[in-house]
C-alpha positions as CSV (number, residue, x, y, z in Angstrom):
1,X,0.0,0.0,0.0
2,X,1.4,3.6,-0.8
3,X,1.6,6.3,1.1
4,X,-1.3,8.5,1.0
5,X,-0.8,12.6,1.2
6,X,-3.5,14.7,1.9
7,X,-4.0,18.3,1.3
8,X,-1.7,19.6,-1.7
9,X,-4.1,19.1,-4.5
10,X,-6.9,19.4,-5.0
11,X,-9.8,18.4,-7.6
12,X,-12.5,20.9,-8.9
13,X,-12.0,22.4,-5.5
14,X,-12.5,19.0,-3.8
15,X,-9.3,17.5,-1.8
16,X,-7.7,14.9,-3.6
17,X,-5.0,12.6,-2.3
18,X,-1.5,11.9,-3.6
19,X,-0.1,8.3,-3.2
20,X,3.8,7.6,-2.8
21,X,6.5,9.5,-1.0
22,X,7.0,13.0,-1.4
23,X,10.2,13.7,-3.1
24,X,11.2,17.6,-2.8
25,X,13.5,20.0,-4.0
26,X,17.3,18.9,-2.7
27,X,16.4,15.0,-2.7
28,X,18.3,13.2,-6.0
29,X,15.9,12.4,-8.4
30,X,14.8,8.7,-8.1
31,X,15.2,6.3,-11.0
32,X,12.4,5.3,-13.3
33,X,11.4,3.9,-16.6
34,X,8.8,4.7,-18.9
35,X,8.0,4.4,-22.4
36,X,8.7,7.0,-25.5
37,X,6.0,7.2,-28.3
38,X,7.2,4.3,-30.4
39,X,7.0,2.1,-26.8
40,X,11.0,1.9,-26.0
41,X,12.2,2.3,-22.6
42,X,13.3,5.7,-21.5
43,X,14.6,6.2,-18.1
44,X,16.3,8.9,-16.2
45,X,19.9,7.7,-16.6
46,X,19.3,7.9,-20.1
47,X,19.4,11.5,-19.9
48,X,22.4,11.8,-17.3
49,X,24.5,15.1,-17.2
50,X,21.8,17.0,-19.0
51,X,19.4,19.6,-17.5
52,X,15.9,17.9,-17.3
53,X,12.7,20.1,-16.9
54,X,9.9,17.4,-16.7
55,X,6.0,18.1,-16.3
56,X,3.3,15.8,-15.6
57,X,0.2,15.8,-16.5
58,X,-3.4,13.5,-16.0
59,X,-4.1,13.6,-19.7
60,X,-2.9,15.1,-23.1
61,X,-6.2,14.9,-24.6
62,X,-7.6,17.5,-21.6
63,X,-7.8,21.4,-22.1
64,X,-5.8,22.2,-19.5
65,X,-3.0,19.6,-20.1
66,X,-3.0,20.3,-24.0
67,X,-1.9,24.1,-23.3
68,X,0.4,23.3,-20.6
69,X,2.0,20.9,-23.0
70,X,1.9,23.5,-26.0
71,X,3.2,26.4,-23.8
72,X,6.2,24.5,-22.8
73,X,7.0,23.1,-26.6
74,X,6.8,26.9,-27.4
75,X,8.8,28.8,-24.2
76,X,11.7,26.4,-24.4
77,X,12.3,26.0,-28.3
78,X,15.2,28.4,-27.5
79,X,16.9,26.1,-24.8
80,X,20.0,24.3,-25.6
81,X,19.9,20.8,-26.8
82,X,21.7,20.0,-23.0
83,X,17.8,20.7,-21.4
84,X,16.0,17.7,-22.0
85,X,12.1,18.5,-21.3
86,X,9.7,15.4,-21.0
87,X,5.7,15.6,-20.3
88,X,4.7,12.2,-18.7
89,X,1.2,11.3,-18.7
90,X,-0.9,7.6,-18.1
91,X,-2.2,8.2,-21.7
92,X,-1.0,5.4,-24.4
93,X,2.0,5.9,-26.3
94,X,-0.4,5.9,-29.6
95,X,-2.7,8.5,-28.3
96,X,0.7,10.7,-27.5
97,X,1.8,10.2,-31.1
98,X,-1.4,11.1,-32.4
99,X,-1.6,14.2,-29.7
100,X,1.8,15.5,-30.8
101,X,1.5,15.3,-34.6
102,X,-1.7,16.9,-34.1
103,X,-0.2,19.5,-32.0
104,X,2.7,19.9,-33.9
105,X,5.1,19.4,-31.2
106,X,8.7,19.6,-31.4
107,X,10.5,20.2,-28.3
108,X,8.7,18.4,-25.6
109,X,9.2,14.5,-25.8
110,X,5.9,12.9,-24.3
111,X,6.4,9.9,-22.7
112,X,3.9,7.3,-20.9
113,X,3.7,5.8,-17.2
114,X,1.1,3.1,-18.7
115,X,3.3,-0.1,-18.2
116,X,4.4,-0.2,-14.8
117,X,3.3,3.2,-12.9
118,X,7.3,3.3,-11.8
119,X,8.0,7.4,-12.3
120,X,4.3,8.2,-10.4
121,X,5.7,5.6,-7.9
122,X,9.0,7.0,-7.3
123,X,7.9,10.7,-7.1
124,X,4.6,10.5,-5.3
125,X,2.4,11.9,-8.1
126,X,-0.1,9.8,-8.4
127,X,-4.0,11.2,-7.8
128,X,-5.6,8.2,-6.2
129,X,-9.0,9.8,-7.0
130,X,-8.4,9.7,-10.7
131,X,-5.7,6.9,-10.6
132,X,-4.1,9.6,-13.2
133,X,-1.0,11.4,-12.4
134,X,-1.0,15.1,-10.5
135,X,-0.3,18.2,-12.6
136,X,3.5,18.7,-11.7
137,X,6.8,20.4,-12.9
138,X,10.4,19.3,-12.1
139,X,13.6,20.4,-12.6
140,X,16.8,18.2,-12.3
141,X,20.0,19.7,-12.6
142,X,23.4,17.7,-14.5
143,X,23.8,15.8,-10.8
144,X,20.5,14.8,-10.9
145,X,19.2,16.6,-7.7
146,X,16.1,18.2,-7.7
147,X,15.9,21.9,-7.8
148,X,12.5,22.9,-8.5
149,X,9.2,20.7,-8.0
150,X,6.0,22.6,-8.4
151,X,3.1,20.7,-7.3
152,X,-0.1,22.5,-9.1
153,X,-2.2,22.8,-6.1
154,X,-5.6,22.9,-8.5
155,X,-5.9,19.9,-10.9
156,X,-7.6,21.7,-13.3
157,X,-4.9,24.7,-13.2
158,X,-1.9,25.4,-15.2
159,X,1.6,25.7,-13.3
160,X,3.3,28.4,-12.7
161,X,5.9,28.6,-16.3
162,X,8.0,31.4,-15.5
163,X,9.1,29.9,-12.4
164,X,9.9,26.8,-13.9
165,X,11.4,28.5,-17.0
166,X,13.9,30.5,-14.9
167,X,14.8,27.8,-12.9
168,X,15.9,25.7,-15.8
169,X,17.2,29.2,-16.8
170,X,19.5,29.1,-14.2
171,X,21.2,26.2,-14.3
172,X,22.3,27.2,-17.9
């Protein structure tokens, strides 16, 4: 049985609960493995010595989700090819392929939790109410210690980009 946190997040204005351990800002980013859109592992080693900025979000095919995801492709087209930035979501690799090429996204890599749950395990994102992950954003630094982690208090809200931004920003 996880670990269940209450009161951070909450759903149309009603408290939600996230399960797993709550991994901050100076903890080292814990290992995981997900899948990329043509289903091939991708884990956090695989990115090692690069800056990583990664969001989560319940679902790409949601409003809010879809311009959280857009907004980032577009405020870090400029960022060095060192900044890795990944949006991980429950939905199926398939429906991310479709979503992007719809989207015409470029910079963000989507990648999917589906298989084994391990990165909303490892960080304590999952929403137990929706058994979807929590709108988050993380920063890693090149050691691959957390520096920023915004938990969106509001499902339903968007996170807070220029914060995130500048602390990717400043790592550069």
């Amino acid at each position: 049985m996880s670990k269940e946190r209450s009161g951070i997040i909450t759903l149309k204005g009603n408290p939600a609960t996230l399960l797993g351990p709550d991994i901050g800002v100076g903890a080292m980013a814990p290992e995981f493995t997900v899948v990329d859109n043509g289903l091939q592992p991708v884990t956090l080693a695989d990115s090692k010595g690069k800056i990583r900025l990664i969001t989560t979000v319940p679902s790409l095919d949601t409003p809010t989700c879809d311009t959280m995801t857009r907004r980032f492709n577009q405020d870090c087209a400029a960022l060095p090819a060192d900044v890795v930035i990944d949006t991980i979501s429950l939905d199926l690799p398939f429906a991310q392929k479709r979503w992007c090429g719809n989207a015409g996204i470029a910079r963000v890599r989507t990648l999917s939790d589906y298989r084994e749950r391990s990165f909303a395990s490892a960080y304590g994102l999952m929403c137990k109410e929706l058994m979807l992950l929590a709108r988050a954003v993380l920063v890693i630094d090149k050691t691959g210690k957390i520096v920023y982690r915004q938990i969106v208090p509001e499902v339903t809200a968007e996170p807070d980009y220029a914060s995130a931004l500048a602390a990717v920003k400043k790592l550069l």
